[in-house]
N, C-alpha and C positions, 0 to 999 in steps of 0.2 A: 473436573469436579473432585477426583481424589486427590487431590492437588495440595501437600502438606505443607503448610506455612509455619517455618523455622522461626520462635523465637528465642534468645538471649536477654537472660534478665541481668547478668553482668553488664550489658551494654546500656546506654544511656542515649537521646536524643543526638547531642549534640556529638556524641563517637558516631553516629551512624549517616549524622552528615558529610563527617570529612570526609569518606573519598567521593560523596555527590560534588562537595565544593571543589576538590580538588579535578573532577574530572572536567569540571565546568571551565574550570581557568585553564587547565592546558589543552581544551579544545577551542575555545576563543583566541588563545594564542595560535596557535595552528592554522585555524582557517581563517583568522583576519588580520595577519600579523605575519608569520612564517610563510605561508600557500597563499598571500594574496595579491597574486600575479595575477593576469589574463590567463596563462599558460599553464598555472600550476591546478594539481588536483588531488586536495588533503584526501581524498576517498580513494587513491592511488596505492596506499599505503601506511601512511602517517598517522590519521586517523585510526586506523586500526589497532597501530601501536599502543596512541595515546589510551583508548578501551584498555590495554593492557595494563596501562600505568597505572591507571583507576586502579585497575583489579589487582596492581600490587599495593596499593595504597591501604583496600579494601582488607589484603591479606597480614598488613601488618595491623590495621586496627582488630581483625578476628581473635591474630593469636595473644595481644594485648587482652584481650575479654574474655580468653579461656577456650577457645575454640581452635582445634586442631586442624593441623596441614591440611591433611587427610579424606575429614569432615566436606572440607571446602572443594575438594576435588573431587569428590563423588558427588557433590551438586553442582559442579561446573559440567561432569560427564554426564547429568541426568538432563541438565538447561540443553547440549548440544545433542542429545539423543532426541529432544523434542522438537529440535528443529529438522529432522532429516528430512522429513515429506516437504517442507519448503524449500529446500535445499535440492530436492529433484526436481519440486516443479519450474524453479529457476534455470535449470540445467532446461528442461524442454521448454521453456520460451524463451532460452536463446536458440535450442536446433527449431523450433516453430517459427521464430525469425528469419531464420538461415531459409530455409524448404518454401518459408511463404515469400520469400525477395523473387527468389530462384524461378519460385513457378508463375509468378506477373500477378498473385495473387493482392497483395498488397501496394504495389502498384497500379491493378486494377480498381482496386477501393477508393485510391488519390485520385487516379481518371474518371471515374464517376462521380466523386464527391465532390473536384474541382468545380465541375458542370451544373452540380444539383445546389451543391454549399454557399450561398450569398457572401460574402464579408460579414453583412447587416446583420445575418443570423445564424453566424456561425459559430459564437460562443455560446448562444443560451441552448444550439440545434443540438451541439456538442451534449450535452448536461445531459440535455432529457433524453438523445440514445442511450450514453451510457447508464444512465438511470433506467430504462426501459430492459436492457440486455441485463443489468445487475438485477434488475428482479427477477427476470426470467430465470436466472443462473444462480441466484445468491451465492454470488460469487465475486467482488469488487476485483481480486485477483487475475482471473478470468477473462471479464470483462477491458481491462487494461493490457491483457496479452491478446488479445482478437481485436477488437475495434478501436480502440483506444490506439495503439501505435500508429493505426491507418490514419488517425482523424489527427493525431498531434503530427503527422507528416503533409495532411492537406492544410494544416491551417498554417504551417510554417513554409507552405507552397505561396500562401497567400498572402504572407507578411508579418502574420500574429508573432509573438515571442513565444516561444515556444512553452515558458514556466507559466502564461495563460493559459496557456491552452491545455496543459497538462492537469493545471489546475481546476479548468470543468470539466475535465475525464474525470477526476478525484471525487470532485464534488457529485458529480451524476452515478461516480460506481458506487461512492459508497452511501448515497441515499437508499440504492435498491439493495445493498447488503444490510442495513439497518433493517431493512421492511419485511427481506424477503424471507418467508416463512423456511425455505433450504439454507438458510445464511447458517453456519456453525455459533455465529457467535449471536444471531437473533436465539438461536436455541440454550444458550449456555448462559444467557445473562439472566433467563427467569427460572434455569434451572437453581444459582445462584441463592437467588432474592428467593425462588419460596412462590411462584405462581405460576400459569401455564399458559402458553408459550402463544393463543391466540390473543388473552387479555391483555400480555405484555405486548403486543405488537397494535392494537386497537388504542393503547394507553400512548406508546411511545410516538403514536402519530399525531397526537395533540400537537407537541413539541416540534415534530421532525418534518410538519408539512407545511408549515410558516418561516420554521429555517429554509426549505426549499424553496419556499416563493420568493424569500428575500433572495437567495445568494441567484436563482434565475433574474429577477431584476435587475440587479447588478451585471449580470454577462447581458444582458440585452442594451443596458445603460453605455456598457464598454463598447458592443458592439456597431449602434448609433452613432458612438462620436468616437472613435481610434479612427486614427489616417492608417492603413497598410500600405507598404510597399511594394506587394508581391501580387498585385492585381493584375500589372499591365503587363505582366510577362506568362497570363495564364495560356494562352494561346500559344506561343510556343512549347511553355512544358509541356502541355497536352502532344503536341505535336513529337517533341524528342522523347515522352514515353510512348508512343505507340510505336516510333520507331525503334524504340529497343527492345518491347517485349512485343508479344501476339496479345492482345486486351481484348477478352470477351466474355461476358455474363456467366461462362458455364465453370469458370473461377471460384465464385461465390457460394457455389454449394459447399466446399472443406467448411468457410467459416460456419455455413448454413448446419452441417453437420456436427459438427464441436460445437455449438451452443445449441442443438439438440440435442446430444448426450448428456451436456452437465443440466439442463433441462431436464432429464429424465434420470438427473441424481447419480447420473456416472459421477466414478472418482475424478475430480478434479488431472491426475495426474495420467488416468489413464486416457482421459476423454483427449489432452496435450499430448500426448504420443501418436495417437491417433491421426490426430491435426496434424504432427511431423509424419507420416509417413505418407496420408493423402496428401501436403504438399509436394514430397520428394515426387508421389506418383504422378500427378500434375505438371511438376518442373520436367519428367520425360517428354511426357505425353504432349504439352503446349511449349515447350521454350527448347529444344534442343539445342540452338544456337547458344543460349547463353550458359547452358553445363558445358559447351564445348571448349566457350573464353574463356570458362571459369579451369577448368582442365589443362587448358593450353592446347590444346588440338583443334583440324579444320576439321576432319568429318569425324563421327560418332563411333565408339565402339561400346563393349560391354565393360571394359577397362576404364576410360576416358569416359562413359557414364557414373559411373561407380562413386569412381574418383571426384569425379562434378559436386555429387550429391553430397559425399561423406563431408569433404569441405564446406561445403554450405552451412554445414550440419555441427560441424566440430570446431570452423575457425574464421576468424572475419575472412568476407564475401564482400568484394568491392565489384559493381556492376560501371564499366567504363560509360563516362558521358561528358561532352561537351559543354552541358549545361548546367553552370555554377548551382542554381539554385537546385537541382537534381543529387549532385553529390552525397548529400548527406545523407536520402531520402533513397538510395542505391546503394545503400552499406546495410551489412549487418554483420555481427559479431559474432555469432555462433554460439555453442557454448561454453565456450575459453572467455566470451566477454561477460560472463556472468563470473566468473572467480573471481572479482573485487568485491560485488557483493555479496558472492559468500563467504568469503574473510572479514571483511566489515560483519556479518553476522556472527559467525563462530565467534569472534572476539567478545561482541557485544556477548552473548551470551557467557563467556569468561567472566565479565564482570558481573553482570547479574545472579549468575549461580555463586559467585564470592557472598555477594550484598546479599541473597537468600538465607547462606550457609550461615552469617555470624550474625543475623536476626535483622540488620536492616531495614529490611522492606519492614518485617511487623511488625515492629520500633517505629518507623514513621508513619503507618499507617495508624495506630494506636497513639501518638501523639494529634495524629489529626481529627480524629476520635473526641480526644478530651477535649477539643477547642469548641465540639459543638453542641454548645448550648441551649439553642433556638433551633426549629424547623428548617431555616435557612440556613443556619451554621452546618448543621447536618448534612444539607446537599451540600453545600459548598464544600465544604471535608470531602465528601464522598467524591467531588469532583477533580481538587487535589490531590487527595489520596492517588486517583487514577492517573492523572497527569505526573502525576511524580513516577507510580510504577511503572508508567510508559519509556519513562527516562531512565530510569536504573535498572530496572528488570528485563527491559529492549524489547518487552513481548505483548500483543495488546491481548493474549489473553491471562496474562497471571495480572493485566490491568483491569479483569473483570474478574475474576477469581478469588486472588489477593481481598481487596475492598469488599469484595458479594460476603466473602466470609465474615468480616471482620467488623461490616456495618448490616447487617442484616439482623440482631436483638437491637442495634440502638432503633431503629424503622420501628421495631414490634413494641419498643415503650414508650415510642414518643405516637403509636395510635396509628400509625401509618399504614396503609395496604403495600405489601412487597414489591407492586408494579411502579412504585414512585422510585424505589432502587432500583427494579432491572431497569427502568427507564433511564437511571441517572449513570448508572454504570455502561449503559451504548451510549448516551450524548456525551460523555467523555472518555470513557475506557476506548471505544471500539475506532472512533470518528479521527481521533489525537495522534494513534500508532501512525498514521502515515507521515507527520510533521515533524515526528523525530529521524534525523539522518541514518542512526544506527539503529534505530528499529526495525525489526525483522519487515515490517508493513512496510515503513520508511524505505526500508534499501530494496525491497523488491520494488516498488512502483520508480525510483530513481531509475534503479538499472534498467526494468522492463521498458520504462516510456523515454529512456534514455536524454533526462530534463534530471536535475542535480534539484537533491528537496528545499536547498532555500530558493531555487527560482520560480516551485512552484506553490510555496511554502504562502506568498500572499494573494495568492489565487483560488486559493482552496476554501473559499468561502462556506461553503455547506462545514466541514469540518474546523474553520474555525468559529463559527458562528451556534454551535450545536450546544458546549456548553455551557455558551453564552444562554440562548435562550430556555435550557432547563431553570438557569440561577435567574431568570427573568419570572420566570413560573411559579418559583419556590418564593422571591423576594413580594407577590403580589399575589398570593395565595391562589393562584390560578389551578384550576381542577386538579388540585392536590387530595386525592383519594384517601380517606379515612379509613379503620377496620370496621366491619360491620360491628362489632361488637360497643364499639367505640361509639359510632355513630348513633347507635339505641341509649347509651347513655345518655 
């Protein structure tokens, strides 16, 4: 909320697009030109780069407009001081991956869900958990490091592609982080706008409960007519997971407990430590056998435990097995496999704190301002606006911060109540961040559900449909809320 938006009156529109335009073309070259191999993977490295290129691109149009080295680097090192807490929680859901392979925990989840999970209603069953667990947690984040991993591994047990299935985890996490009253960014967006935080959520579900039903029709539509492949080999996976791990119910309590903590408003980061250590204790206590493979020793000590754990914890965990379709689904990366996506984020955030520093962002949010001259021009700005700052800024909250400030008098003289902008600022600001690659949202859900975001990019119905149907609302005056003052006029 104190969140200072930099502008530059030397700067002008079209200075403040070039390095958008420029970052646009050398990441199109990159990932569909340079990286587009089967084999290759621009998020490897290259990527990262290119964010830098922007950001020098960004650097020579700043000092062109008067704006110093300096300047731009104390907002590069303010944008990556605001990423730190994501930056750890990334760090613990790769050791919460590691601790939950280790201890049968997540392979217990594929064992029971193989059984209980139909094909027929496994994509819309998919949605509504994670829609269910993200309200409980408001938490989309969260939710895709606890059930979400388990469920994009049963459905990939079962044949789905995996960028579906990733995409009704998306879609079901962040319907319940929109709703849910603990959501940081349900609370920030009507901090914004100028109203309080129950009417903004009363208001936002006009909108957000018809995009639900839509983008659920759709995974039930899919799930009626896809052929899978991975049906008639359920009975044996079943069979070579129990034979690798010990599979029993009393598993289920760590997740049961970590989304009782962020339920009860623990810190996100502490409730995922937590989670890593009741797995490590779990991976003693039920799999010894498998810290021993993982160790390289036949019987147990306090050494060759240790050692089991900390690996698990620290570096990819490959669990041996016979069964092709198991492989993938008996890996995990620890937290050495989250350091691509925290270089893809520090970068990203390189270039945004640039685009901050030399006025940028409020250069284009302020030309998209002027374009709106109608009710509808309004939201539609406001939805661009966000979408833009999702891409340049890399953050979906300076995508609800940015625009809350900036369009918040045009709402109050065009008669509007505040709730039609926090509204409009979650069906685009909040919803969008996961569809950008280099967005902090983006590259956590990539890495975490380990599904690359343009696979799950046309799957994510609830979030690409969101602000569709606000400019649905706005273009057909649909319960478009008035000021009271206005309204006795």
């Amino acid at each position: 909320m104190d969140t200072k938006i930099n502008s530059n009156k030397e700067l002008n529109i079209w200075e403040a697009l070039i390095p958008i335009f420029a970052l646009i073309v050398m990441l199109a070259y990159n990932v569909l030109v340079a990286y587009s191999g089967e084999d290759d993977d621009p998020l490897g490295g290259s990527n990262q780069f290119v964010l830098l290129l922007g950001a020098g691109v960004a650097v020579i149009v700043g000092l062109f407009n008067k704006v110093t080295f300096q300047n731009m680097i104390d907002e590069v090192a303010e944008n990556i001081k605001s990423t730190a807490g994501a930056i750890l929680i990334l760090l613990m859901v790769g050791a919460l991956a590691g601790t939950w392979l280790i201890s049968g925990i997540i392979p217990s989840m594929i064992y029971y869900g193989l059984q209980i999970l139909s094909p027929s209603i496994f994509l819309p069953a998919t949605m509504i958990i994670c829609a269910v667990i993200s309200i409980a947690t408001g938490s989309s984040w969260t939710t895709s490091a606890t059930v979400g991993i388990a469920l994009v591994g049963i459905g990939g047990a079962l044949g789905f592609p995996v960028g579906m299935v990733a995409g009704a985890v998306i879609s079901g996490a962040y319907f319940g982080d929109k709703l849910s009253p603990m959501s940081d960014t349900t609370n920030l967006a009507p901090a914004m706008a100028g109203t309080d935080l129950f009417t903004h959520i009363k208001y936002m579900a006009l909108t957000t409960t018809p995009t639900f039903i839509v983008s659920l029709i759709l995974f039930i539509i899919i799930g009626l007519t896809i052929n899978v492949e991975g049906v008639t080999d359920t009975s044996a996976m079943l069979l070579d997971i129990k034979k690798s791990f010990n599979i029993t119910g009393w598993l289920f309590l760590v997740p049961i407990i970590v989304i009782g903590l962020i339920f009860k408003k623990t810190e996100p980061l502490i409730a995922l430590f937590i989670g890593v250590l009741l797995g490590a204790i779990f991976a003693v206590i039920f799999q010894p056998q498998i810290i021993n493979q993982i160790a390289g020793v036949e019987s147990s000590s306090f050494r060759s435990t240790y050692r089991g754990v900390m690996d698990a914890i620290t570096i990819e965990t490959v669990i041996p097995t016979e069964n092709e379709s198991l492989v993938k689904l008996f890996k995990a990366k620890g937290m050495s496999g989250m350091l691509g996506t925290i270089w893809l984020i520090l970068c990203a955030m390189v270039f945004g704190g640039v685009m901050d520093a030399i006025g940028a962002l409020a250069r284009i949010s302020q030309a998209l301002l002027k374009l709106a001259k109608t009710t509808f021009g309004l939201f539609a700005a406001t939805v661009g606006s966000c979408l833009a700052l999702n891409i340049t800024a890399s953050d979906q909250y300076l995508a609800i911060v940015v625009p809350g400030k900036m369009f918040k008098k045009a709402y109050q003289d065009k008669g509007l109540a505040p709730e039609n902008l926090s509204r409009t600022l979650e069906d685009s600001g909040t919803v969008t961040s996961v569809l950008i690659p280099w967005n902090t949202c983006g590259a956590y859900q990539s890495g975490t559900l380990g599904v690359d975001t343009f696979d799950y990019l046309p799957y994510a119905f609830f979030n690409l449909l969101s602000p569709i149907m606000t400019l649905i609302f706005a273009a057909f005056n649909i319960k478009i809320r008035l000021l009271i003052s206005d309204i006795k006029k």
